[in-house]
C-alpha positions, 0 to 999 in steps of 0.5 A: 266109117269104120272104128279104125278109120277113126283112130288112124285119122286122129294119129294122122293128125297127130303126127302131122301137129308134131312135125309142124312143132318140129319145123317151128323149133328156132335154132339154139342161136335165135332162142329167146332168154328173157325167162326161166322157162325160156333158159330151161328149153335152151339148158335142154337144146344145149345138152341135146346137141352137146351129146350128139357132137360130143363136145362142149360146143354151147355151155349150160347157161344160169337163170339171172337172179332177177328173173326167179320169183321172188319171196319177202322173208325176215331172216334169222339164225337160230344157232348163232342170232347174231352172226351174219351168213354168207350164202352162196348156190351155185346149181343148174337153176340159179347163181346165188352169193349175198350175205344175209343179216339177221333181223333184216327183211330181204326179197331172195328167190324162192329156190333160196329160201327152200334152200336155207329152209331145208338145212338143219342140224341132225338129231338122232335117237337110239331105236329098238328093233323087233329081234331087239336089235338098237340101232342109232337112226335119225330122228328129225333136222333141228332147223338151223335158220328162221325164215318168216314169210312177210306179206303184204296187202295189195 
């Protein structure tokens, strides 16, 4: 058997594995949403159809807080210690609204707690090119929020 009779069975097989996860696909109404993974397939299914027919025919659904995992943080504000924030994050990922109070031990999503993570107040500095050019860039993100990591032992 020659090199190429190889390579053409082995693409055979591929198509034929192809199709029969084609054929095994559930319908967008029969698919299971009891995960992140399960509401991704059906978010991708629903955009896929939806672009096909042109019309909104099944909305973006939104994961359950309950099923994202979870992270233990003490929260705290480093531009205000004793003010509680309102926290709200509305995205394709999740649906977030809760008032976080500092000092307080709370269980948040770990896409909330990047979130909070990443916000900081701009600092910017004043640079000199090589033609001796200034110009105002910025420097680095004063972290507005302390999130400390609570771990547990098991």
């Amino acid at each position: 058997m020659a090199k190429h009779d190889h390579v053409a069975n082995a693409m055979q097989h591929m198509d034929d594995s192809i199709k029969q996860a084609e054929e095994s696909k559930l319908s967008i109404e029969d698919m299971p949403l009891n995960t992140i993974r399960d509401y991704r397939l059906y978010n991708e299914e629903a955009r896929k159809i939806n672009k096909k027919l042109r019309v909104l025919k099944y909305p973006i659904k939104q994961c359950p807080v309950e099923l994202h995992p979870k992270q233990r943080i003490i929260f705290g504000r480093n531009d205000q210690p004793a003010n509680p924030l309102p926290v709200f994050l509305s995205n394709h990922l999740i649906h977030f609204e809760q008032t976080l109070i500092p000092g307080k031990q709370y269980d948040l999503p770990e896409c909330i707690v990047h979130y909070l993570a990443e916000k900081g107040t701009p600092i910017y500095k004043v640079v000199e090119d090589k033609a001796g050019k200034k110009e105002t860039v910025l420097s680095h993100m004063e972290p507005r929020f302390s999130i400390r990591t609570v771990y547990k032992e098991q």
